[in-house]
C-alpha positions in Angstrom: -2.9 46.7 -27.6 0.3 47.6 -25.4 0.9 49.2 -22.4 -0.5 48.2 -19.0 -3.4 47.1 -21.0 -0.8 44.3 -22.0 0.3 43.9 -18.7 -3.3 43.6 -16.9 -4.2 41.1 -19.9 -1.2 38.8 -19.0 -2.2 39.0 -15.2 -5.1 38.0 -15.8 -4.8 35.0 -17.8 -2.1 34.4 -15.5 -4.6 34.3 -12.3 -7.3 32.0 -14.7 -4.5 29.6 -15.4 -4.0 29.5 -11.6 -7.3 29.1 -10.9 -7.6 26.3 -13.8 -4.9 24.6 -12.0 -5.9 24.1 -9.0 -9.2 22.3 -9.8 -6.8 19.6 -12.1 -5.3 19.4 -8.7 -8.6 18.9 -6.9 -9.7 16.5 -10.2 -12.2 18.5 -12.2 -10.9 18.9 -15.6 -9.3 21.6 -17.0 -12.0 22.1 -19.9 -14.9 22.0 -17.0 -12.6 24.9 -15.3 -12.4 26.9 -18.4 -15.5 26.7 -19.2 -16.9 27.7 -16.1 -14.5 30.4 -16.0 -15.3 31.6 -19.2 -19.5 31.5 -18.6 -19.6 34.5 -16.2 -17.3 37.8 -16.2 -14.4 38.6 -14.7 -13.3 42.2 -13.7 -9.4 43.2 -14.3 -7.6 44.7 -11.7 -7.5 48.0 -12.1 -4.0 48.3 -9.8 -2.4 44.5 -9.9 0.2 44.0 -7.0 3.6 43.7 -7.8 4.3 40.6 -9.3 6.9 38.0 -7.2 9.3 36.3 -9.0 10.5 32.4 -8.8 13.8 30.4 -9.7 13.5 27.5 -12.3 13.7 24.4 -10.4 15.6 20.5 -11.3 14.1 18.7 -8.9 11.9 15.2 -8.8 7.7 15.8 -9.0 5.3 13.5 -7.9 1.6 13.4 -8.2 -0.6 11.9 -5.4 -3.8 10.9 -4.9 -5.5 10.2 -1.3 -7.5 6.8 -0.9 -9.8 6.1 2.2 -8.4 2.9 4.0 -9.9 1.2 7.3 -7.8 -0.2 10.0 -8.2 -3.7 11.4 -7.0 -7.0 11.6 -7.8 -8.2 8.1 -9.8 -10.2 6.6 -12.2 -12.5 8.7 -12.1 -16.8 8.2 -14.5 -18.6 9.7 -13.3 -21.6 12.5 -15.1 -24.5 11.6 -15.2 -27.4 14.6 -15.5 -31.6 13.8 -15.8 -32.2 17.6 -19.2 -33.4 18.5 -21.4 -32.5 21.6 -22.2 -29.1 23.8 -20.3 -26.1 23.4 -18.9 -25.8 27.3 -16.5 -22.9 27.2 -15.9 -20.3 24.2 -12.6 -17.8 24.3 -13.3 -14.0 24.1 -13.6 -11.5 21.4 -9.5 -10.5 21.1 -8.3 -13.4 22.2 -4.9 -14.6 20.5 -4.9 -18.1 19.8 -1.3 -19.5 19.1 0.5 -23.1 19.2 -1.2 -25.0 21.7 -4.0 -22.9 23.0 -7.4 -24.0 24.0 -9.8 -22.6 21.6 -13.0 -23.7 23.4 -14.4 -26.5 24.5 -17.2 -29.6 23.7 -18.3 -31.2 26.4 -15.8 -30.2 28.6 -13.0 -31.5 26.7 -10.5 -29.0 25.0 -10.2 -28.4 21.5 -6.6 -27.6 20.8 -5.0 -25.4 18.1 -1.8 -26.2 15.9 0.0 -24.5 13.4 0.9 -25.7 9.7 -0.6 -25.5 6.0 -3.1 -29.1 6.4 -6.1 -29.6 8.3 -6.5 -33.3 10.4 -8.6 -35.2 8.4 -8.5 -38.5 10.7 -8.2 -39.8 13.8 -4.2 -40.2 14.6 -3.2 -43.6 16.6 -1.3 -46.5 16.4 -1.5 -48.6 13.7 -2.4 -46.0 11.4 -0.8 -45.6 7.6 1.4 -43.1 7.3 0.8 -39.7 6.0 1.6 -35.8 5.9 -0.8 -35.5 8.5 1.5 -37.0 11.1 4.3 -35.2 10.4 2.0 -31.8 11.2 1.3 -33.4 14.7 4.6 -34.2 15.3 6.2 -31.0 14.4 3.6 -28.9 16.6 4.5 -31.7 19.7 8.3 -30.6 19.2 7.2 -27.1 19.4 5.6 -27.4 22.9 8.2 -29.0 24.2 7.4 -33.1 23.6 9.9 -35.5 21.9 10.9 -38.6 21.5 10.1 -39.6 17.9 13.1 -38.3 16.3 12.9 -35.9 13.1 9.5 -35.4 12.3 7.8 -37.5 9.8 5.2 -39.6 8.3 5.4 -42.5 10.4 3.0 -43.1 13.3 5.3 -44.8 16.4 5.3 -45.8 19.8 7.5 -42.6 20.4 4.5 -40.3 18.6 2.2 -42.6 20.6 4.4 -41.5 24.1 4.1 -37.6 23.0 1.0 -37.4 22.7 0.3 -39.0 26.2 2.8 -36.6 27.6 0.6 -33.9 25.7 -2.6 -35.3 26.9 -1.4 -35.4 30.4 -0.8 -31.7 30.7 -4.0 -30.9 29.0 -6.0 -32.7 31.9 -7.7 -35.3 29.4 -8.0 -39.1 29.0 -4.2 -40.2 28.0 -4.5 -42.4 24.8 -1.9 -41.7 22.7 -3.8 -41.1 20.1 -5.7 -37.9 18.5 -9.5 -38.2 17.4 -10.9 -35.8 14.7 -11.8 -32.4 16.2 -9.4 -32.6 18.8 -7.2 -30.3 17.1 -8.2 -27.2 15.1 -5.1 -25.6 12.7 -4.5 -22.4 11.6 -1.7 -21.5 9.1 -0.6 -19.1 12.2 -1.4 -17.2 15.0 -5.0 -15.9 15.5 -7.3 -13.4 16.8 -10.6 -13.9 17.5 -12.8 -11.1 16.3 -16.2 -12.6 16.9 -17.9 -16.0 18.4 -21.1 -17.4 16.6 -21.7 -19.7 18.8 -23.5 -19.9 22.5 -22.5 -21.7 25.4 -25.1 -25.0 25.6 -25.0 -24.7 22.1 -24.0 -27.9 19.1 -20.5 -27.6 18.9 -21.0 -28.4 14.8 -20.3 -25.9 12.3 -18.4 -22.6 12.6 -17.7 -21.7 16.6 -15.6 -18.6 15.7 -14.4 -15.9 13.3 -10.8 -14.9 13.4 -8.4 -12.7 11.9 -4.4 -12.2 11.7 -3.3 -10.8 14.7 -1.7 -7.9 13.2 -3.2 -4.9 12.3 -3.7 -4.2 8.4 -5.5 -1.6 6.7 -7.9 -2.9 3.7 -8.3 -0.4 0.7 -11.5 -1.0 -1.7 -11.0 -0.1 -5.1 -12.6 0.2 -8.5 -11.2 -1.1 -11.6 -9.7 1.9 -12.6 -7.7 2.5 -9.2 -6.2 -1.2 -9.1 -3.0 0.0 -10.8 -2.9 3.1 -8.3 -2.3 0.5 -5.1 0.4 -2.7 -6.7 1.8 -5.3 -5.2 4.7 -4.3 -3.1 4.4 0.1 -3.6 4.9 2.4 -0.7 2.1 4.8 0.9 2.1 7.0 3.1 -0.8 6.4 6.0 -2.5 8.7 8.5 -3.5 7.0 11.3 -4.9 8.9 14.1 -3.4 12.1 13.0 -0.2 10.4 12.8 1.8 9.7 9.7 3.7 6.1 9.0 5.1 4.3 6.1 2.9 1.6 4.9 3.7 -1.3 1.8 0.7 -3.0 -0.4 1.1 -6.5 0.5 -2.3 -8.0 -1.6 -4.6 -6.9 -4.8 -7.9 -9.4 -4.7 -11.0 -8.7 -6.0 -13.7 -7.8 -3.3 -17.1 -9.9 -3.0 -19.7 -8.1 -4.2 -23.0 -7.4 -2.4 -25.5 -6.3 -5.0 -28.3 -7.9 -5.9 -27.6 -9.8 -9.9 -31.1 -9.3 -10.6 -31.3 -5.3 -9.7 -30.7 -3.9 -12.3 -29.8 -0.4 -10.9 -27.0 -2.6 -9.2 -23.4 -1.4 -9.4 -22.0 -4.5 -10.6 -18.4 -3.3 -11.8 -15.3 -5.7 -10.4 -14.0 -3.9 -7.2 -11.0 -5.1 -5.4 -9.8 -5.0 -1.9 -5.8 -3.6 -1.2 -4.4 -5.0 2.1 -2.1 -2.6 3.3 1.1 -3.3 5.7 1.8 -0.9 8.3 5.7 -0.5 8.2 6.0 0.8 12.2 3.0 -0.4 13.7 4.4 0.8 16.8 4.2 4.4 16.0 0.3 4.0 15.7 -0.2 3.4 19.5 -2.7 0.9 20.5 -5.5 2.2 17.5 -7.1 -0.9 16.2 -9.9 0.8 13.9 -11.4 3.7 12.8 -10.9 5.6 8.4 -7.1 6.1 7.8 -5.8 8.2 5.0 -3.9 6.3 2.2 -1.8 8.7 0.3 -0.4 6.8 -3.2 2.1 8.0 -5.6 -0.1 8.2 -9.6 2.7 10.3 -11.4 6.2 10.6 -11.4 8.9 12.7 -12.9 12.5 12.0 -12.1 15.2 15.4 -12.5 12.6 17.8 -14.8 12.6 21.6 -15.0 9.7 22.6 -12.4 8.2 26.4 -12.2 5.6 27.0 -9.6 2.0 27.1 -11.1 1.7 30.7 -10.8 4.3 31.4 -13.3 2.6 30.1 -16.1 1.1 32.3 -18.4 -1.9 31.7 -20.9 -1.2 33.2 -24.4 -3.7 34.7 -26.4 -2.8 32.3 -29.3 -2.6 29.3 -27.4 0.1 27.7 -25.7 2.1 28.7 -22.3 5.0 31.0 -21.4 7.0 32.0 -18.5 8.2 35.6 -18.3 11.3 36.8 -17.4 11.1 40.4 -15.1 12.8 42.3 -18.1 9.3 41.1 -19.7 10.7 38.6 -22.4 8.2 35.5 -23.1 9.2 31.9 -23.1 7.6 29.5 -24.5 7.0 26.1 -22.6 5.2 22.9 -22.7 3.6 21.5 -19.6 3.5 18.5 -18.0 3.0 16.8 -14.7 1.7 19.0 -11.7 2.0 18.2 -8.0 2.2 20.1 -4.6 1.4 23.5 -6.7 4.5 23.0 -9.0 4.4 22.3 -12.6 6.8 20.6 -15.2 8.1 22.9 -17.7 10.3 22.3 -20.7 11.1 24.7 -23.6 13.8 26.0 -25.6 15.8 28.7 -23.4 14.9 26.9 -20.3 17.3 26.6 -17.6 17.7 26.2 -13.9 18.1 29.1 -12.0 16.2 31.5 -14.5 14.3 33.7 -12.4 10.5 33.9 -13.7 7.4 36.2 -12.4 5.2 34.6 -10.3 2.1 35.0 -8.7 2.8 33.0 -5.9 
């Protein structure tokens, strides 16, 4: 065989490869492509176009794959109250609750929040042993603006007694110097309150509240096999209402499943939620939800040989080439593709060769 019959033969395997190629892009496998390819006919061109060529590119490849995030606030915690009686006043969906802020109120009486890493676990007054418990109280009185006590601590003194009734004063309540259990609510910082489960009239016991950070995150599920795609601390690139920002994983944990252990047509596989950082959460505009596009890097080559994928040719006896326009073959090995580029590598292979293309 020579001639054009050559010539058509080459295009043509040329245009399968191609073809073949862009499904791996799209994920089918390349034997599902060829076999597909190969199950029905396919006519030669009786009058190919003029081939293009290409230079042999150095350059850095990377392969990317696009995950479906959701934007929000993150991951929602429940606001459990200690404070007996009627639920008199409840703060809206949105609200940000910070150091010092009402949260609600029982019986008329406000239920306060404070920052730190411990919950109160007993009334606070006079006379009281010490503990770590204080210290949190303390602190978060420095922080409004109420002193007297010295450097905070453990110890429970007339001065912590005085703060608090300075506290208690501005708050409008009863000034005893002393803090009863459910008074306070902590959080380990500032929250956002994304739903209310209780009513007003309603016990104050159990959980009054949901809340969430008050930044916006966006929370990636995955499956087993994608955990590795999104770790600990790797860029991505986001779409966020059309726009595109820089985002960092910040969390891998694995997600709570909802199927039913006794089903079993259950999917039951370990899936994991990613919580994603949004690097300029500025550039999003005011966007607090809705599907956002996580773009992650699978593959990377650093400084290789890259040809586009229309230069590759399929030989007859197996194996790839790249031809030079004075016709001469060379023979490569492949290896990552991305962005329609492949890695090539082969002896005779250098930068700047020019190769015939089909694209």
């Amino acid at each position: 065989m020579s001639g054009p019959e050559v010539v058509r033969r080459r295009r043509l395997l040329r245009w399968v490869l191609v073809g073949v190629s862009v499904l791996v892009v799209l994920g089918i496998g390349t034997a599902v492509a060829v076999t597909r390819l190969g199950s029905r006919p396919v006519a030669v061109p009786q009058s190919p176009a003029a081939a293009a060529t290409a230079e042999v590119r150095r350059m850095d490849l990377a392969e990317r794959e696009t995950l479906t995030g959701e934007l929000g606030y993150g991951i929602e915690q429940s606001l459990t109250g200690r404070r007996q009686g009627t639920v008199t006043s409840l703060p809206a969906v949105g609200t940000v609750l910070d150091r010092g802020a009402v949260a609600y109120q029982v019986d008329a009486r406000p239920v306060v929040v404070f920052l730190g890493s411990l919950p109160l676990y007993r009334a606070l007054g006079s006379g009281m042993t010490d503990g770590p418990d204080v210290k949190l109280v303390e602190e978060n009185l420095r922080d409004l603006g109420y002193s007297g006590f010295g450097k905070p601590d453990n110890k429970f003194t007339a001065g912590t007694a005085a703060a608090i009734k300075k506290w208690q004063k501005k708050l409008g309540v009863d000034q005893t110097g002393g803090i009863e259990l459910g008074d306070v609510v902590v959080t380990a910082a500032p929250v956002r309150v994304s739903s209310v489960e209780l009513a007003l009239g309603a016990d104050a016991a159990g959980s009054v509240l949901k809340y969430t950070d008050t930044t916006r995150w966006v929370t990636v599920e995955l499956t087993e096999g994608q955990k590795d795609l999104a770790a600990v601390g790797k860029p991505v690139t986001l779409t966020v209402g059309g726009k595109q920002v820089p985002g960092t994983v910040r969390s891998v944990v694995p997600a709570t499943s909802d199927s039913d252990p006794n089903d079993p047509n259950a999917d039951t596989s370990q899936k994991y939620t990613a919580t994603v950082s949004i690097d300029d959460v500025a550039a999003i505009g005011a966007v607090d939800a809705g599907s956002v596009d996580v773009v992650v890097t699978s593959g990377e080559r650093k400084g290789v040989l890259v040809v586009p994928v229309g230069a590759l040719l399929a030989l007859t006896e197996g194996g790839y080439a790249v031809e030079q326009p004075s016709g001469k073959l060379v023979a490569v090995r492949t290896g990552l593709f991305a962005d329609g580029m492949v890695e090539v590598s082969g002896r005779g292979l250098s930068a700047g060769m020019t190769v015939v293309t089909t694209s």
